[in-house]
LUMMAR-633121 format. One line per field, with one value per residue: z, x, y of N, C-alpha, C in turn; residue in three letters. Coordinates in Angstrom, 2 decimals. Layout:
N
nw [Z,...]
nu [X,...]
nv [Y,...]
caw [Z,...]
cau [X,...]
cav [Y,...]
cw [Z,...]
cu [X,...]
cv [Y,...]
lovo [ALA,...]
# end
This chain:
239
nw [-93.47,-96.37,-96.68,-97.70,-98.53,-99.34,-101.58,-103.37,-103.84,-104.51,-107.28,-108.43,-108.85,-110.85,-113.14,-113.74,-114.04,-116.35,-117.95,-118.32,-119.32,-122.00,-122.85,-122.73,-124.41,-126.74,-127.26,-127.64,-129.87,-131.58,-131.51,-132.48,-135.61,-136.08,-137.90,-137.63,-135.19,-134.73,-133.34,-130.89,-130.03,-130.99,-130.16,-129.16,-128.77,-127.41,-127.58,-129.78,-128.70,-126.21,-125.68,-125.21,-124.82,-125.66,-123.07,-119.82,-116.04,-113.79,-110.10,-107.42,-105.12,-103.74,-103.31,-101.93,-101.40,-99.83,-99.42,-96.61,-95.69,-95.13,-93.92,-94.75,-95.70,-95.78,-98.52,-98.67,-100.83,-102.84,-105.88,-108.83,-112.07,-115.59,-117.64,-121.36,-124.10,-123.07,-122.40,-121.95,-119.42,-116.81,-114.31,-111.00,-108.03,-104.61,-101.77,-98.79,-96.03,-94.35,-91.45,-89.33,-89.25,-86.91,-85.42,-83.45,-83.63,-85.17,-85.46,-84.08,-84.45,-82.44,-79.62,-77.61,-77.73,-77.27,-77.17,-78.00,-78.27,-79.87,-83.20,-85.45,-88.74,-90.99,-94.19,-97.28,-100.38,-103.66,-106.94,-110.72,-112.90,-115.57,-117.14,-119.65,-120.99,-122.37,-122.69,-122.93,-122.44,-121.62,-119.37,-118.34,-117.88,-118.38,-117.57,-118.10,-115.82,-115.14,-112.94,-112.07,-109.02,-105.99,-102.87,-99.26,-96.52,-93.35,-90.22,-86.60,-83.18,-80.30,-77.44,-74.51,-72.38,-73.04,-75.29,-78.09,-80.73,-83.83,-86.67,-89.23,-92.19,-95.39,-98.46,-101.78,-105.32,-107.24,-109.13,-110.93,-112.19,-113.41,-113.77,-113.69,-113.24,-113.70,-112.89,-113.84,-111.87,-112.32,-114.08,-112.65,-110.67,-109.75,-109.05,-108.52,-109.29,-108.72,-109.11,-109.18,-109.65,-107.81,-108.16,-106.62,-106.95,-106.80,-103.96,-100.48,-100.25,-98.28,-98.36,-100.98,-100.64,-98.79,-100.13,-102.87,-104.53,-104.86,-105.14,-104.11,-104.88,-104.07,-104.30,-104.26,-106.63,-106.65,-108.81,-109.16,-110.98,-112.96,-111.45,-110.40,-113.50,-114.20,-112.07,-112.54,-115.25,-115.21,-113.71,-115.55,-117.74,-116.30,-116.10]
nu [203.76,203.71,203.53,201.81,203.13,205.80,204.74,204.29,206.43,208.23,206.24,206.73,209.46,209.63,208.74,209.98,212.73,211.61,211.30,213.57,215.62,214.29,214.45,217.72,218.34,217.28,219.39,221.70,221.10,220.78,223.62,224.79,223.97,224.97,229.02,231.15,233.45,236.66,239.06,241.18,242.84,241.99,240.19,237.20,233.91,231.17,232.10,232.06,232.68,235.72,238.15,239.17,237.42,234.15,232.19,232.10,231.98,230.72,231.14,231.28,231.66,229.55,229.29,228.06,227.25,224.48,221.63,219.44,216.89,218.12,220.62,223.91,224.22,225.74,225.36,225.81,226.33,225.93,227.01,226.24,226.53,226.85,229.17,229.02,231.33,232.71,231.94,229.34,227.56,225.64,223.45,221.91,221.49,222.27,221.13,221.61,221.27,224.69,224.82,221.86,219.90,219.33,217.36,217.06,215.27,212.66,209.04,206.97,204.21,202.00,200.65,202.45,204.81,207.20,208.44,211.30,211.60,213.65,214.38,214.84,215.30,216.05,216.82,216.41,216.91,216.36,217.91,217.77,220.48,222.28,224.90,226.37,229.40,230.40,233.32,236.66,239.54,242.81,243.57,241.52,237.99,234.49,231.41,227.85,225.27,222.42,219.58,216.69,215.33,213.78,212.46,212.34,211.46,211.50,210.37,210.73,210.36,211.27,209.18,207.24,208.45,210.78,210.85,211.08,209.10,207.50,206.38,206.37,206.35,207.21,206.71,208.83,209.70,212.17,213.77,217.16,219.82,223.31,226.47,229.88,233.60,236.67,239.69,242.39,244.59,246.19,245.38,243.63,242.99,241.40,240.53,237.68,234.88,231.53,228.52,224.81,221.64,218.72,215.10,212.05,208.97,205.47,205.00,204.67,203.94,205.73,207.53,208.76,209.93,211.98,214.00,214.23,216.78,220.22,222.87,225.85,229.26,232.38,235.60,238.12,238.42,238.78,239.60,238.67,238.93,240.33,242.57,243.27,243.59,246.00,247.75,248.55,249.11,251.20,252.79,252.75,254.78,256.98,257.93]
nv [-145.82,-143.60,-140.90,-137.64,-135.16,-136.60,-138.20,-136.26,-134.88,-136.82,-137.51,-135.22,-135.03,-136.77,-136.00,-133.75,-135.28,-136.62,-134.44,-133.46,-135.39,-135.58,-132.94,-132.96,-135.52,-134.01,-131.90,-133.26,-134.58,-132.98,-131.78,-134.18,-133.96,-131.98,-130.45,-133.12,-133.00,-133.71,-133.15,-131.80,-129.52,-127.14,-124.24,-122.57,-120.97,-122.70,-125.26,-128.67,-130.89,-131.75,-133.89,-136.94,-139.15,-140.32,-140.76,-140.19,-141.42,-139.49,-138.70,-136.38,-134.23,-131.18,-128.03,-124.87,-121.37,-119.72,-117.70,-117.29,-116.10,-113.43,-113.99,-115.83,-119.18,-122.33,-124.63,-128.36,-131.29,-134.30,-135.51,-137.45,-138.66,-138.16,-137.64,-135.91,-136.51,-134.36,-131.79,-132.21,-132.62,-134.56,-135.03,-136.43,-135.13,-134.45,-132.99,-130.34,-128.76,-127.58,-126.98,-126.98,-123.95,-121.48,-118.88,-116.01,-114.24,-114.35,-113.44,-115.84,-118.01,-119.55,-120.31,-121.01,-119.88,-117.60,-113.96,-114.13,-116.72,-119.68,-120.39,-122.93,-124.12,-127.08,-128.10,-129.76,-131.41,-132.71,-133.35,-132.81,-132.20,-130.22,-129.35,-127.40,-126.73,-123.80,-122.73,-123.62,-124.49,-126.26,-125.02,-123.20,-123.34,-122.44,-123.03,-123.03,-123.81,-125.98,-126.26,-128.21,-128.85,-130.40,-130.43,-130.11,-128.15,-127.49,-126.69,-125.41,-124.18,-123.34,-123.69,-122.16,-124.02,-124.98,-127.13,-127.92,-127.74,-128.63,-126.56,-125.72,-127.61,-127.84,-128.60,-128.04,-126.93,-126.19,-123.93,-123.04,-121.68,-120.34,-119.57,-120.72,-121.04,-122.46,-123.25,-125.14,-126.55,-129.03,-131.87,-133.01,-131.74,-128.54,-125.18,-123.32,-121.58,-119.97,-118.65,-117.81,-117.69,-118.45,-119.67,-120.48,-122.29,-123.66,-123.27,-121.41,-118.27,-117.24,-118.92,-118.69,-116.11,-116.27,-118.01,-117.42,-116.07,-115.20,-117.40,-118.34,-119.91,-121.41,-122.85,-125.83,-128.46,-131.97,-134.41,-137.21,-139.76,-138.63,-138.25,-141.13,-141.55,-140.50,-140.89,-144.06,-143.68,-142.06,-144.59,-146.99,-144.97,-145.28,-148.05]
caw [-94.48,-97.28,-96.80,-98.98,-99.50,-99.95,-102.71,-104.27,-104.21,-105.79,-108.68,-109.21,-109.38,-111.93,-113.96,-113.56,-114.96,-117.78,-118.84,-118.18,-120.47,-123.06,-122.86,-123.08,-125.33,-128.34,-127.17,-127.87,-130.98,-132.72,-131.70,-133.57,-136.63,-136.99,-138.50,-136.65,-135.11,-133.63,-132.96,-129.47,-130.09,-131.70,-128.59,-129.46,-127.87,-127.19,-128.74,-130.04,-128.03,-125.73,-124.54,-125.95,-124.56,-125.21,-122.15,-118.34,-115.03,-112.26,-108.58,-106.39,-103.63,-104.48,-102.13,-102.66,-100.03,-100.50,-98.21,-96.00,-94.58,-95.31,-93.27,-95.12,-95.12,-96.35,-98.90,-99.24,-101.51,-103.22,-107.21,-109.28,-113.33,-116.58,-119.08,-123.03,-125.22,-122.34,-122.51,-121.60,-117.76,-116.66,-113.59,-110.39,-106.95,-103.09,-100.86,-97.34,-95.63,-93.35,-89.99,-89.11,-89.10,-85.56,-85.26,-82.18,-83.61,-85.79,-84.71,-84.39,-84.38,-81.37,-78.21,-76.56,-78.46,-76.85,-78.56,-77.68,-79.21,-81.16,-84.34,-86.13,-89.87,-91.79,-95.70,-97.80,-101.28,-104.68,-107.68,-111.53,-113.51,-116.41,-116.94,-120.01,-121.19,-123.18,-123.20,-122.37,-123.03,-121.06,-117.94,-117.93,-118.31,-118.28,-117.82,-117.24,-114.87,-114.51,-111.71,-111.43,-107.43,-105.26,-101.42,-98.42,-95.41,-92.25,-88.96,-85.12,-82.45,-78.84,-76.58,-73.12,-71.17,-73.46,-76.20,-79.63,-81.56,-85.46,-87.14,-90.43,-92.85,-96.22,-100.17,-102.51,-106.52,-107.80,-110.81,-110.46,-113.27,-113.11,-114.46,-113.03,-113.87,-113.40,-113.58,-113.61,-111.73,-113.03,-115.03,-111.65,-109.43,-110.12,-108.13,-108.82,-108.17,-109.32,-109.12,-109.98,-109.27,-107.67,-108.20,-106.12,-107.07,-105.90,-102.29,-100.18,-100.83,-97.52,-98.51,-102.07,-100.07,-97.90,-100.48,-103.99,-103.56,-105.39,-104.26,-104.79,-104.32,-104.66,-103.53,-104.92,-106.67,-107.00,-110.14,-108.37,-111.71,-113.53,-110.72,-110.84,-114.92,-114.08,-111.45,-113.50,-116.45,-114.93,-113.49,-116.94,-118.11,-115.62,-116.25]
cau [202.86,204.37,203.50,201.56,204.11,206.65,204.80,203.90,207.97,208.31,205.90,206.84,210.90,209.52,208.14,210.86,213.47,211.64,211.55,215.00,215.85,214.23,215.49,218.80,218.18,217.38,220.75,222.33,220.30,221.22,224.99,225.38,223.49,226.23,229.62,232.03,234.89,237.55,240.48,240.74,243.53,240.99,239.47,236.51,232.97,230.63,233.05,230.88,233.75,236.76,238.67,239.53,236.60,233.03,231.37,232.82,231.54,230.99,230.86,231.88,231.14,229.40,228.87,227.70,226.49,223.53,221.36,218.27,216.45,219.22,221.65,224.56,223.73,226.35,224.61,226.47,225.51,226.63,226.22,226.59,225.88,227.94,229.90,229.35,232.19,233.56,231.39,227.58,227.24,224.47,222.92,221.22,222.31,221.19,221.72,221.09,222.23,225.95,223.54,220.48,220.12,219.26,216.98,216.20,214.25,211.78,208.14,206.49,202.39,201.69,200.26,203.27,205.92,207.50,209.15,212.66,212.01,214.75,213.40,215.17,215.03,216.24,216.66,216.91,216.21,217.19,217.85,218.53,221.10,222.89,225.96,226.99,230.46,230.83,234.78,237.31,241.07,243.85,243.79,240.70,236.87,233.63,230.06,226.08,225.05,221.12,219.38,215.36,214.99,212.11,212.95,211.57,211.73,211.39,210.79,210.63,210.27,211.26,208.01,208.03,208.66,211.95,210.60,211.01,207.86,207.46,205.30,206.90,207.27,206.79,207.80,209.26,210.31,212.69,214.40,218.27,220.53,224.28,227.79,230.64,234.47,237.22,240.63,243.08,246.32,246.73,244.22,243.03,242.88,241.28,240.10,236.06,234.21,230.52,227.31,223.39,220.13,217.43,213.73,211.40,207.36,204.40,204.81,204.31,204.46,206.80,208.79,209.75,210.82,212.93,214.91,214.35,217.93,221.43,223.95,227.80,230.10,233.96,236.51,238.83,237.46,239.66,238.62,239.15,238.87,241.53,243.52,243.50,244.36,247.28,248.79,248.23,249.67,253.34,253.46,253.27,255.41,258.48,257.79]
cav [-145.26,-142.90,-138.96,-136.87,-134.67,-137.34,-139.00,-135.00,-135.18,-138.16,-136.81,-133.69,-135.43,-137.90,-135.25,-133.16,-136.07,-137.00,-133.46,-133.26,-136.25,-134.89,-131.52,-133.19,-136.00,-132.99,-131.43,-134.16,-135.44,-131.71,-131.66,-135.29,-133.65,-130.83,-131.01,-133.40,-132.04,-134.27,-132.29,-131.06,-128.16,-126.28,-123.55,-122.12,-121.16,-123.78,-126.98,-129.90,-132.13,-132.12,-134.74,-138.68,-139.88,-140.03,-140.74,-140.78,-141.27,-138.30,-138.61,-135.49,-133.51,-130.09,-127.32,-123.83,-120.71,-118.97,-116.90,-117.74,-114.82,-112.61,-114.99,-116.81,-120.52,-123.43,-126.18,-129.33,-131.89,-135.04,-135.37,-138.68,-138.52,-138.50,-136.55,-136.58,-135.71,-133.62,-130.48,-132.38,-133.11,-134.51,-136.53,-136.48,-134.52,-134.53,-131.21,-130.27,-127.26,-128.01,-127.23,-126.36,-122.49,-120.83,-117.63,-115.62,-112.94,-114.03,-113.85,-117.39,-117.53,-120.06,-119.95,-121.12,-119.15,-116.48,-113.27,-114.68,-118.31,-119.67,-121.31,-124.07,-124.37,-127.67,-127.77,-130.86,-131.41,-133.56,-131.57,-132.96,-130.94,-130.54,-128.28,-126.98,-126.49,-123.13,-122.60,-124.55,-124.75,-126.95,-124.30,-122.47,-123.84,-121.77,-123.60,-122.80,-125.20,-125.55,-127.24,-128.42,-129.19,-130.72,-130.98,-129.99,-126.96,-128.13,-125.61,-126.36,-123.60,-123.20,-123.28,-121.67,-124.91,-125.19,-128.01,-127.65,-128.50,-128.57,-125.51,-126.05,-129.29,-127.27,-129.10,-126.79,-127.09,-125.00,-123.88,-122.99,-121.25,-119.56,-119.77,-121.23,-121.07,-123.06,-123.09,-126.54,-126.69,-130.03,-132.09,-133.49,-130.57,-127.29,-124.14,-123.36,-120.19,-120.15,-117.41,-117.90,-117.48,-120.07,-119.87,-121.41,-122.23,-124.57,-123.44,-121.02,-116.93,-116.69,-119.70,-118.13,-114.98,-116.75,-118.99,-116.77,-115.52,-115.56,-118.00,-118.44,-121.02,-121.63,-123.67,-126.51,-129.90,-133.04,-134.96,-138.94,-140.18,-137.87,-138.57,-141.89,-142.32,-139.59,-141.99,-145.40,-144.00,-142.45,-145.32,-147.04,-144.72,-145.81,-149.46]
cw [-95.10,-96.63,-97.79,-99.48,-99.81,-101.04,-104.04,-104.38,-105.08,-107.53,-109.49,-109.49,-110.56,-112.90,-114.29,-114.61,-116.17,-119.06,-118.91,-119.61,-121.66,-123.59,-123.21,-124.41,-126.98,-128.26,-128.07,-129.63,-131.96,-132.67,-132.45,-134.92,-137.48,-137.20,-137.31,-136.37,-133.86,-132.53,-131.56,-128.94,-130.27,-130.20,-129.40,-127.99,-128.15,-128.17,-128.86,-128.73,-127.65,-124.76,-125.38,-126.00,-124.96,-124.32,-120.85,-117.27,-114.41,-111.04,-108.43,-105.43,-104.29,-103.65,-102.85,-100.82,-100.49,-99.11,-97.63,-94.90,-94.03,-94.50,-94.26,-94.73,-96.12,-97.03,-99.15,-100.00,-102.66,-105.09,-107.94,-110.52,-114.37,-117.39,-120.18,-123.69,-124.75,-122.46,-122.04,-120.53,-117.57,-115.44,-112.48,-108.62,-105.71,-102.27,-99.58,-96.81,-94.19,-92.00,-90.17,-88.89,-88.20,-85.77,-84.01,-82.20,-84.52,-85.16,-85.28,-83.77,-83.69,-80.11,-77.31,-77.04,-77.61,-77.64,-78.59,-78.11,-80.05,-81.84,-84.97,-87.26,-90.21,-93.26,-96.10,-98.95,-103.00,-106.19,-109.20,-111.93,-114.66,-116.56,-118.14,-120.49,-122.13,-123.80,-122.37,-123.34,-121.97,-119.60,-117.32,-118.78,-117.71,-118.56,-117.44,-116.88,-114.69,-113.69,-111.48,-110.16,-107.09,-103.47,-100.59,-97.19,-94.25,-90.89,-87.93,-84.06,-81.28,-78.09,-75.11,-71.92,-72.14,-74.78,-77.47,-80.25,-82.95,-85.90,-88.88,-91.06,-94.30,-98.04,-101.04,-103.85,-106.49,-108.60,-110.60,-111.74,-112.54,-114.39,-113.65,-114.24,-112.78,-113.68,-113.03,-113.28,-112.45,-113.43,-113.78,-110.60,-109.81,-109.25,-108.77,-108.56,-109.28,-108.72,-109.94,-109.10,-108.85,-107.67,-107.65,-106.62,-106.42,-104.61,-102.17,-100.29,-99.43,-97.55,-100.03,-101.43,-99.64,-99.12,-102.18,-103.69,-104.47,-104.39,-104.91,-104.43,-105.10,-103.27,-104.49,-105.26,-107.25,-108.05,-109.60,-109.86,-112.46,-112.22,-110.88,-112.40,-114.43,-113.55,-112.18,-114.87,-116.15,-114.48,-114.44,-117.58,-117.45,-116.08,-117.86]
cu [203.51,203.59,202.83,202.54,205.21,206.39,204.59,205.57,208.14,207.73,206.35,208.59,210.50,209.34,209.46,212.34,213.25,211.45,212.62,215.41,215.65,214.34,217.15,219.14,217.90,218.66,221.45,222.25,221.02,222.82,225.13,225.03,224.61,227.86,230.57,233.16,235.76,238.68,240.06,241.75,242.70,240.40,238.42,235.05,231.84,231.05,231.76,231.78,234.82,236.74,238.56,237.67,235.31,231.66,232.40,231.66,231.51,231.05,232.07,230.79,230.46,228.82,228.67,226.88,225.37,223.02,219.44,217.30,217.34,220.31,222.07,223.95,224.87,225.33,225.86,226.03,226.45,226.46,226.87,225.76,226.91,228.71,230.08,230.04,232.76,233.25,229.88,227.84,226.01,224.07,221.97,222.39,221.54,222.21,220.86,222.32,223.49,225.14,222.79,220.36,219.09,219.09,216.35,215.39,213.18,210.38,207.41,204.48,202.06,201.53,201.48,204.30,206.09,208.28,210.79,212.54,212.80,213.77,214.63,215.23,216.05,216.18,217.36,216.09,217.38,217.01,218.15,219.26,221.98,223.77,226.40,228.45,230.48,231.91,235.36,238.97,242.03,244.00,242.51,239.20,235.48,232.24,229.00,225.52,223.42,220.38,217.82,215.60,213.74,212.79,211.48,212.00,211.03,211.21,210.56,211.01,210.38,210.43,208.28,208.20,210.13,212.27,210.60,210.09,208.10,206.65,205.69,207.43,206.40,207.50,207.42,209.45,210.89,213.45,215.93,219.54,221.70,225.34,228.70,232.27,235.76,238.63,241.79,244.59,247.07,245.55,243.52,242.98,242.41,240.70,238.86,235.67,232.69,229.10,225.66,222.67,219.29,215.82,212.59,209.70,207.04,205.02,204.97,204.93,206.25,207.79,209.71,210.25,211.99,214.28,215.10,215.87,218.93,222.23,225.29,228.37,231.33,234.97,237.51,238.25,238.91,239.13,239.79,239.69,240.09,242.68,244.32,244.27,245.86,248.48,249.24,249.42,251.09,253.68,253.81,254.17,256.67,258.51,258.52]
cv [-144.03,-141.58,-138.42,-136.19,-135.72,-138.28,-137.80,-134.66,-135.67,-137.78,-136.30,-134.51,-135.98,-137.40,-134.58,-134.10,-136.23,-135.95,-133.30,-134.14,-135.88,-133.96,-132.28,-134.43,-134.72,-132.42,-132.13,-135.04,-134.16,-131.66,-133.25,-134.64,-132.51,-131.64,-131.91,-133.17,-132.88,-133.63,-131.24,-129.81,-127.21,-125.45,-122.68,-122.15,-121.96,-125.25,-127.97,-130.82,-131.39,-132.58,-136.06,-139.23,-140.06,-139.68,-141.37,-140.92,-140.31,-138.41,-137.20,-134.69,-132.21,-129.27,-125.79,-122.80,-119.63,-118.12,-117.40,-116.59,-113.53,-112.95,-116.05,-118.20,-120.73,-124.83,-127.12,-130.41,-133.17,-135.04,-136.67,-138.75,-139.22,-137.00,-136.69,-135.39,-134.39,-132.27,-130.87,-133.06,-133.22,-135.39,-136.57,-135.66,-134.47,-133.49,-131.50,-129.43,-128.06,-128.44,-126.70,-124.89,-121.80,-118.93,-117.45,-114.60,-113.10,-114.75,-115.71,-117.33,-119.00,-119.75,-119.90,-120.90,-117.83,-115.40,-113.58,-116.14,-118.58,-120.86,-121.75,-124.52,-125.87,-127.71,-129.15,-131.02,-132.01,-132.62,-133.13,-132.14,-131.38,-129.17,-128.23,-126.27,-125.39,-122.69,-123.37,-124.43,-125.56,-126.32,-123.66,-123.91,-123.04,-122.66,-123.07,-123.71,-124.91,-127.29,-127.29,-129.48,-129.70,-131.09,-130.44,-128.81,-127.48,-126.61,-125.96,-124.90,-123.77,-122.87,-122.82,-123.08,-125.62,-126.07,-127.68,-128.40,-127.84,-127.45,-125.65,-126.92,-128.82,-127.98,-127.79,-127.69,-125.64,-125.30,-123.19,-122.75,-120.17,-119.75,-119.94,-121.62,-121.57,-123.33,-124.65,-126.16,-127.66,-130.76,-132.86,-132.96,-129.50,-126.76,-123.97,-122.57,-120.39,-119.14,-117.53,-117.54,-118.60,-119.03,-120.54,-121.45,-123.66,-124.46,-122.13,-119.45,-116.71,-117.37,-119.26,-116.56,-115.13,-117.44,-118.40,-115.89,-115.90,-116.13,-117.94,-119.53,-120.92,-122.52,-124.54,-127.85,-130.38,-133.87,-136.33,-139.54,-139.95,-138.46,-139.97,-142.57,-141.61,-140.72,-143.19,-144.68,-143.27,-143.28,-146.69,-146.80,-145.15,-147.34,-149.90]
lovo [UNK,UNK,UNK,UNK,UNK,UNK,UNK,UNK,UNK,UNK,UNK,UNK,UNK,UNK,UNK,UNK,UNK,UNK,UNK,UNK,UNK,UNK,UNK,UNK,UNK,UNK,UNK,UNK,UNK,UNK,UNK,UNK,UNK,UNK,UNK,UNK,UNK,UNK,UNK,UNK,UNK,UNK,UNK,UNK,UNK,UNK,UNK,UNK,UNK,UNK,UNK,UNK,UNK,UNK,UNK,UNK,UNK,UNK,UNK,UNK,UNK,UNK,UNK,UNK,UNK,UNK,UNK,UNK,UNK,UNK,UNK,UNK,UNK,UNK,UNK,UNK,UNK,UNK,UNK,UNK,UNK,UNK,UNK,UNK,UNK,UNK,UNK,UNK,UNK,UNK,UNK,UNK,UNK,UNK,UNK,UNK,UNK,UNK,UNK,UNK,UNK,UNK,UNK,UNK,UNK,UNK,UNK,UNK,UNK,UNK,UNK,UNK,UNK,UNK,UNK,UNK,UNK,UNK,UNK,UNK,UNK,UNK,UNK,UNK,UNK,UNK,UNK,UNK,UNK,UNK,UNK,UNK,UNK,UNK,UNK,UNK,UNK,UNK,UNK,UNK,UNK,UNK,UNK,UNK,UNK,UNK,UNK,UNK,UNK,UNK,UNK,UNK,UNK,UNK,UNK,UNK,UNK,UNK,UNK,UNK,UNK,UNK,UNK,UNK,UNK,UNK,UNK,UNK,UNK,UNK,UNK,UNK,UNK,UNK,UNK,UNK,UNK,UNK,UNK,UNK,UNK,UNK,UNK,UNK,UNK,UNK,UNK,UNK,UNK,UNK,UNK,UNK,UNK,UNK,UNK,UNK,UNK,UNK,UNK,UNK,UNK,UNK,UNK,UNK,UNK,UNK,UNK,UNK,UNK,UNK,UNK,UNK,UNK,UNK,UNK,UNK,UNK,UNK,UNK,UNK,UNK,UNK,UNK,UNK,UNK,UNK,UNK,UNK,UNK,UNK,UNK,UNK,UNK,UNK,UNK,UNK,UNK,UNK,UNK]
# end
C-alpha cells in the first residue's frame, strides 16, 4: 500500500515538472524568436548557441557537500536529461547523502532515549533542474544551475537496550540556486567547482533549520559522450 507521504511526493514532483517545462519551454520559445547566430567563434555573455549540435544526451554522476546541523555532509546523486544548442541543460536527478550521518549529542524526546543516544539521519530526494550556460569559450564555462527538489529525512535513535527505532520520516520541497564554473583540459575532461544556496518549505520549522544552508561542490567530470566522439573520430582520422 503506497504512503501518504509518498504519494504527497509524487504530487508535489508532478507539479513541480510541469512548472518546470513551462518555465523552460518560454526560454526556449523567446531564444528561437531572437536573431540567429550560428557562428561559434563568437564569445560573448549568455550565447543563443554553442557547439554543432542542437540537442545531446546527458548522463553523469553529480556530487556536491553541503552542511547538516553544522556538520559537513557528502550528496551524491545521479542526473540524466538533455542539452539544447549547448548552453540549455535540462532533466531529472536522484541524490542521497554518501552515509548516513551519526550524532552523539543531540537531545532526542523519548522515553527511552538517553542523553548519550546516537541518532541516525538518512537523506534522499529527486530534484528537476535546469542549468544555464552564461559564458563559455573552448577552456573556460560559467553556468546558474537551478534545482526544484522533493525527498524525504529520515531519523532513528539509539534506545537504552541498544535498538535503533525511527522518530523521524519527514518530506521536504526545496528550491536550490548557485553558479558553477568549469574549466576543460580536453573537450572530454574538465575540473568543476560550484557554490549556492538551497531553500527548503512545506515541512517542518526544525527541518528548514537543519538543511537551509549553502553548499559547494568540486571535483573533475568526464563527459562519456565527448569522450567517446573524440576516440571514434582519431581513429577515423588514421584510417
Amino acid at each position: 500500500m503506497v504512503s501518504t507521504k509518498m504519494l504527497y511526493f509524487c504530487h508535489m514532483l508532478s507539479r513541480f515538472i510541469l512548472i518546470f517545462i513551462c518555465l523552460v519551454s518560454i526560454s526556449l520559445y523567446a531564444g528561437n524568436q531572437e536573431e540567429q547566430d550560428t557562428s561559434i567563434q563568437k564569445i560573448d555573455w549568455f550565447p543563443k548557441s554553442y557547439g554543432q549540435k542542437e540537442w545531446k544526451f546527458l548522463l553523469g554522476f553529480d556530487a556536491s557537500r553541503s552542511f547538516l546541523q553544522s556538520r559537513p555532509v557528502k550528496i551524491n546523486g545521479l542526473r540524466i536529461g538533455l542539452k539544447y544548442r549547448g548552453v540549455h541543460r535540462f532533466g531529472l536527478g536522484i541524490y542521497g547523502l554518501s552515509r548516513d550521518l551519526v550524532f552523539t549529542d543531540l537531545p532526542v524526546d523519548a522515553p527511552d532515549a538517553t542523553d548519550t543516544s546516537r541518532v541516525i539521519f538518512g537523506l534522499s530526494y529527486a530534484s528537476v533542474f535546469y542549468e544555464r550556460v552564461f559564458f563559455r569559450n573552448p577552456k573556460w564555462e560559467f553556468s546558474l544551475p537551478f534545482l526544484i527538489s522533493g525527498g524525504s529525512l529520515t531519523g532513528r535513535y539509539e534506545d537504552t537496550a541498544g535498538v535503533f527505532r525511527q522518530n523521524i520520516d519527514q518530506a521536504f520541497s526545496a528550491l536550490s540556486g548557485g553558479i558553477q564554473a568549469k574549466y576543460y583540459f580536453w573537450p572530454w575532461l574538465a575540473g568543476r567547482v560550484s557554490t549556492g544556496y538551497r531553500f527548503l518549505f512545506n515541512t517542518s520549522p526544525e527541518l528548514k533549520t537543519a538543511f537551509n544552508a549553502p553548499y559547494y561542490g568540486f571535483g573533475v567530470q568526464i563527459l562519456v559522450g565527448e569522450l567517446y566522439r573524440t576516440i571514434f573520430r582519431k581513429e577515423d582520422s588514421d584510417e
